[in-house]
N, C-alpha and C positions, 0 to 999 in steps of 0.2 A: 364610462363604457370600457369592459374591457378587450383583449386583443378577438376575442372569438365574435363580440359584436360588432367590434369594427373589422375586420375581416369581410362578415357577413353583409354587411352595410354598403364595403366598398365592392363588393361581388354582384349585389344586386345594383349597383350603379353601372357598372360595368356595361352589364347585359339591359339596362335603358339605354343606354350610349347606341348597343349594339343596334337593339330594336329602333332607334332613334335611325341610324344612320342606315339599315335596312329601309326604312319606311323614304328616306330622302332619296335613296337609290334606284325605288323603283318609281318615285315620281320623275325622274330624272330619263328615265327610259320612257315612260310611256310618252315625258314632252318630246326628246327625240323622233320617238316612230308619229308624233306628230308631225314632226319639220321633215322626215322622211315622206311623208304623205305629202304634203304641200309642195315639194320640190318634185316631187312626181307628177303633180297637178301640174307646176310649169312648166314641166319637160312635156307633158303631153299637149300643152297648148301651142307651145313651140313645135311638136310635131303638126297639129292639126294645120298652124302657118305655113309650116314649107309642104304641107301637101295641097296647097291651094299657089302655090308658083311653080309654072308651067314648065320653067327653065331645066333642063336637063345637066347642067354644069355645077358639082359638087358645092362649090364655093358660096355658088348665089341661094342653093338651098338652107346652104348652112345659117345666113345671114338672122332669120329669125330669132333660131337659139342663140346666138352669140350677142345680140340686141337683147333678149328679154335675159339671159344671164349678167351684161353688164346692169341691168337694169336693178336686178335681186341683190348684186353683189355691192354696186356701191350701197345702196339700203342699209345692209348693215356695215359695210365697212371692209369688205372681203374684194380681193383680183375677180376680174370676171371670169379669167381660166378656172382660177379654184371655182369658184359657183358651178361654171359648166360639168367641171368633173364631178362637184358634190350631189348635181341633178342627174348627171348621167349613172352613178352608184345607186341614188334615190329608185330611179326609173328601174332598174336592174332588181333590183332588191324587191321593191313591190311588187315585178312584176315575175321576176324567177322566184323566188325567197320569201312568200307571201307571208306565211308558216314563222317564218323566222320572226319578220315583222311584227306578226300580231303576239307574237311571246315577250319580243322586245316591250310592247307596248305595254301585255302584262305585268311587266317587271320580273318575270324568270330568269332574264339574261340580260347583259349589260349590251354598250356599244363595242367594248370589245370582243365578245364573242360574235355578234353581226359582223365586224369589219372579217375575224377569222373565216366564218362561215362565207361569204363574199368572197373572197380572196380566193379561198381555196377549191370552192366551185365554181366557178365563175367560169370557168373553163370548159366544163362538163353543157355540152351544147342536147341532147339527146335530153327532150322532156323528163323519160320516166326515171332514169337513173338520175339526174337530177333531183328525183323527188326523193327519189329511196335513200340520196345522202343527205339530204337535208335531214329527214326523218333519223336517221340514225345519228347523222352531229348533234343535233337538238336535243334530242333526249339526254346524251353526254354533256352537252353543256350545259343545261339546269343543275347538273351535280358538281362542277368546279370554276376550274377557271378560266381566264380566256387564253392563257397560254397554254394549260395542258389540252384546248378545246384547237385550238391550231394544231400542234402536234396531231391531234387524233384526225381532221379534218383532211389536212394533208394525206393522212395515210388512206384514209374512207378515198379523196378522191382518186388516187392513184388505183384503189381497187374497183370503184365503180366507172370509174371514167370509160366509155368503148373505144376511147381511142390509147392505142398503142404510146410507150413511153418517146418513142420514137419521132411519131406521129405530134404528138402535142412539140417536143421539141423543133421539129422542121417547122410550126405554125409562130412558134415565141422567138424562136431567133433571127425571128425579122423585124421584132423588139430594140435588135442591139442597140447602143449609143453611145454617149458619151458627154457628159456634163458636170459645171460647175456650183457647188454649194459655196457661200461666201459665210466664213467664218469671224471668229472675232480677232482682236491682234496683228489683222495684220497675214491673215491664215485663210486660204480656199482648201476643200474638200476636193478633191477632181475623182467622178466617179465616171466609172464603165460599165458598161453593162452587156456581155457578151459570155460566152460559150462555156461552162464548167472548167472543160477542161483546159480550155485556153488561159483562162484565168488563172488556174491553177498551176500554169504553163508556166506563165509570166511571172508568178511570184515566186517560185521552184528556181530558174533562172537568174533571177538578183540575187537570192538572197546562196545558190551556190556562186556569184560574181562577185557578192558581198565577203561571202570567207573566204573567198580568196586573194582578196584586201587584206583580209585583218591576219589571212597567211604570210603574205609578205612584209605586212607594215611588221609583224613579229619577229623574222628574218631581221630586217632591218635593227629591230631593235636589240634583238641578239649579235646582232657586226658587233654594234657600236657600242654596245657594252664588253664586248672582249674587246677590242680596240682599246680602250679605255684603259683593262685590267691589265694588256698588254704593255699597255703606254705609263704605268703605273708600275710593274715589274721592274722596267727599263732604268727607269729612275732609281730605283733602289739598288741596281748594279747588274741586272739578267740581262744578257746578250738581247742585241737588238735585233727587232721584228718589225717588218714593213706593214703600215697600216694604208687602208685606203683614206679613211676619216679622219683627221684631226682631231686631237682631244679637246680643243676650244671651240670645234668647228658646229655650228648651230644645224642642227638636223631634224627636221621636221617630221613627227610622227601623227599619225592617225588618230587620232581620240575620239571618232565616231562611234556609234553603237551600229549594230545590224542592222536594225530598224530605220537608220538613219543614214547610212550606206545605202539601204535597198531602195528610199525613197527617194536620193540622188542620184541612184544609178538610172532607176526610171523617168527620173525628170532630163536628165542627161539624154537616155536613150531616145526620147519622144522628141526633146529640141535638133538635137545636134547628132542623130544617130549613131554616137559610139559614146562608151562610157568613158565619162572622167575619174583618174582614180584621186590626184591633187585637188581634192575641191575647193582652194582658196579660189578667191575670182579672181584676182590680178593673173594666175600663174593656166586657169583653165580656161580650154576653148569653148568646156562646156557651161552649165549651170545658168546663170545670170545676164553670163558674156554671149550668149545664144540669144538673149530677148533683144527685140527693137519694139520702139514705144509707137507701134501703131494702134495703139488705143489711147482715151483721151484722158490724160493722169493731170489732177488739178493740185498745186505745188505751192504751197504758200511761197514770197520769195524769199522770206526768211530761213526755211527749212532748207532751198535750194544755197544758200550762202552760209549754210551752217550755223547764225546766228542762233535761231531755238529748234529744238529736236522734234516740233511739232510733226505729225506725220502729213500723209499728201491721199490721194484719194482715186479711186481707180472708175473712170466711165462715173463718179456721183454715186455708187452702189457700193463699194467694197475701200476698207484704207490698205493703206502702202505704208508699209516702215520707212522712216527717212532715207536711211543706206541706199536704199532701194529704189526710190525716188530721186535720189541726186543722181543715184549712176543710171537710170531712164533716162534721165535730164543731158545727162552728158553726151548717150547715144544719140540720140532725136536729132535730126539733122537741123531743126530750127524752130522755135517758140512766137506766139502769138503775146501780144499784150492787150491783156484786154482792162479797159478804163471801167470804174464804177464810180456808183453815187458815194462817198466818203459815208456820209449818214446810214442809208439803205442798203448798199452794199447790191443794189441792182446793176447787172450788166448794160453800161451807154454805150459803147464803139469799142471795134477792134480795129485797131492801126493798119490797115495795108491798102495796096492802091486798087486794087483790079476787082471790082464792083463782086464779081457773082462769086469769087471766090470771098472777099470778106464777110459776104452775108453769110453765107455757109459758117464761115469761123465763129461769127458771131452767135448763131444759131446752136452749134457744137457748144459755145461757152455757155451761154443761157439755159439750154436745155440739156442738162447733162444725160436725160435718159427720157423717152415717150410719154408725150404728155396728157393723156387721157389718166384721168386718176386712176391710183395705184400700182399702175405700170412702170418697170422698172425696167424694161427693155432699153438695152445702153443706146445713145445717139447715135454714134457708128455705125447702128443697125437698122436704122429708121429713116424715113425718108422726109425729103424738108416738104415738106407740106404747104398748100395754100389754104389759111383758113375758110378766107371767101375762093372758093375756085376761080381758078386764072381765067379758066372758056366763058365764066360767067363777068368777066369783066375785073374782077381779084387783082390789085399790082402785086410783084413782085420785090415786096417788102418788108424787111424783117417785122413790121407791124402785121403782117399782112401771113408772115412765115412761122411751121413751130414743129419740132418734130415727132412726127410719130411712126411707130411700129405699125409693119405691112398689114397686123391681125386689125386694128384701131385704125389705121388709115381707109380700109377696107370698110370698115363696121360704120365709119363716118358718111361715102360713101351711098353705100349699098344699104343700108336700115332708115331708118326715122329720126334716130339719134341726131343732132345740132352743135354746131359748138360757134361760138365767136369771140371774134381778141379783142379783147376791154385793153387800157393805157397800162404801159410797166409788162408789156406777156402774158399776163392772167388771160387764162383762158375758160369760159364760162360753157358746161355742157350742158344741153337740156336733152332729158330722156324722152323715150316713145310716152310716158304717162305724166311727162312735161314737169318732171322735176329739177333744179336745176345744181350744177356740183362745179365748185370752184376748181381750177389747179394751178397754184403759183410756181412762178419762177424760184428758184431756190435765190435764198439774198446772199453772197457771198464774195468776195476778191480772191480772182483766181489766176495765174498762168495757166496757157493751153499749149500743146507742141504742137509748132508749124509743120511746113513741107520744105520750108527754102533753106539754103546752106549757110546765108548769110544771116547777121544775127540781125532781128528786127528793130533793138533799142542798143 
């Protein structure tokens, strides 16, 4: 064979690959606008429930959908929040974005042009311009992609929209917030979400606070290098000149970047309300020396004593660098010890004397975060729970105790949902269609940080 046939050979493989991987793409949309369909089924069943409860009180309406979404969601393995949002998009989509759906489902357009088209009109409340954008993203999106079909979508809805720029902004900026993404390393994300120009505000600000860091640290570095040249002159027989700095004398300079200035200036600013410009920690008020460990940081004690550099673990959800953890360690006014099984590494007892506070601690060690599956809501935030209800006769028992978040303590409550504590903390849920889903204690040997001043062991 020579080059022109194989050339020719691997060109028309090429374009099987293509047609290959066209052909799996659009089966892949059409099963999509399938599961888009089905999640729209159970959003409307869950409507048709809370329209049959008489109760006028937002919470108790709600209680259907957030039952039949933990229900879909453990199914396949998904948070019951996420379910809820991916039924409420479903619902939206079938029911504003019909057009879009059924293109989806032909395979014209991927899931990332739906999410665009969603996104970006989602907004536009007024039936017929809503129509008229769709009609017009749609037809641009069967020709590319989904990112130039966002860009265009965006712009469609700013023109079609009948509400003023203004207008949509006064309705989203009651959106604002502010939350944490847990990264790897050792590393959170902390995001905001508020006002353009604010934003813009804020990062304009550090980073003219930041050069003006690295104006001085430069100053600095310019003394102390004529000091030096000075000091160097002298020596070789030039009239003597008064320096501030010593020429042995250790002077500490900056070797931060911008970026990394402006990150500490904000971290700074948000704990301790002024910037630090020294960001060692021994020497600042601010950065690290700002935190106290009022959240529950699990410390192996070997990490705490230096022995191995293992890390430590924040609320059971996120790790701690050791550095970070011993100097938590050292703030914390006082530490729990909590006993395990040597083999299982299950929580038995936490050492203290006074009943209802050790169950608590106990409870915090066990359960480092809400225990309805998949829930990662930290302990801190959850309330200790009676498995069997106290009113119905329930002791007061770490057997008997476990903790969950307001949404799942709620949802246990107020839905059909069941749960009961089996030996060792497992907790066994059965659903409204009486399926039933484990959730174990996590097996581990932990330190937990007390309240008291004195030290426990």
């Amino acid at each position: 064979m020579d080059d022109a046939e194989r050339d020719e050979v691997e060109a028309q493989r090429a374009g099987d690959l293509a047609a290959q991987l066209r052909r799996i793409h659009a089966e892949e949309a059409a099963l999509h606008a399938r599961k888009l369909r089905l999640l729209a089924d159970a959003f409307a069943l869950a409507e048709a429930q809370q329209a049959r409860i008489p109760s006028a009180r937002s919470k108790e309406r709600d209680m259907p959908l957030r039952a039949l979404a933990a229900e879909l969601g453990l199914a396949v393995k998904v948070n019951d929040r996420t379910m809820q949002s991916h039924m409420w998009d479903a619902h939206r989509l079938t029911t504003s974005f019909a057009v879009t759906v059924t293109a989806l489902e032909a395979g014209r357009i991927s899931r990332g042009h739906v999410t665009a088209i969603l996104d970006c009109g989602g907004a536009i409340d007024e039936p017929a311009a809503r129509a008229e954008f769709e009609r017009a993203v749609l037809e641009y999106a069967e020709t590319t992609t989904a990112a130039r079909t966002r860009a265009y979508a965006r712009q469609q809805a700013d023109i079609r929209n009948p509400l003023t720029l203004q207008e949509r902004h006064d309705l989203v900026v009651q959106g604002r917030r502010i939350w944490v993404t847990d990264l790897d390393d050792g590393m959170s994300l902390l995001n905001h979400l508020l006002p353009t120009a604010l934003a813009h505000g804020i990062v304009d600000r550090a980073t003219r606070q930041a050069k003006l860091i690295k104006r001085v640290d430069a100053s600095r570095r310019h003394q102390v290098r004529t000091t030096h040249e000075t000091t160097d002159a002298a020596a070789l027989g030039a009239p003597d000149s008064s320096c501030e700095t010593a020429p042995d004398e250790e002077v500490w300079f900056d070797e931060r970047t911008i970026d990394q200035i402006r990150a500490d200036l904000v971290a700074d600013l948000l704990l301790t309300g002024a910037p630090v410009i020294d960001p060692t920690l021994d020497a600042a008020p601010g950065g690290l020396g700002a935190i106290r460990a009022t959240v529950q940081i699990t410390v192996p004690v070997t990490t705490l004593t230096g022995v191995t550099s293992g890390g430590a673990e924040l609320d059971g959800i996120a790790p701690v660098d050791p550095a970070t953890a011993r100097r938590l360690a050292g703030d914390a006014p006082g530490w729990d010890r909590v006993m395990a099984d040597p083999v299982t590494g299950m929580v038995l007892a936490v050492d203290r004397y006074q009943p209802s506070a050790a169950q608590q601690r106990y409870l915090k060690a066990r359960d480092p975060h809400c225990r309805f599956p998949g829930c990662r809501r930290p302990a801190r935030l959850c309330d200790d729970d009676h498995t069997h209800d106290h009113a119905r006769g329930g002791p007061t028992d770490v057997r008997n105790l476990a903790c969950l978040c307001k949404r799942h303590h709620t949802l246990k409550h107020a839905t059909d949902w069941t749960v009961r504590q089996l030996p060792g903390g497992t907790l066994e849920w059965t659903s409204p269609a009486g399926r039933p889903y484990l959730d174990r204690p996590p097996q581990r040997v932990v330190f937990v940080p007390g309240d008291d001043t004195a030290a426990p062991f």
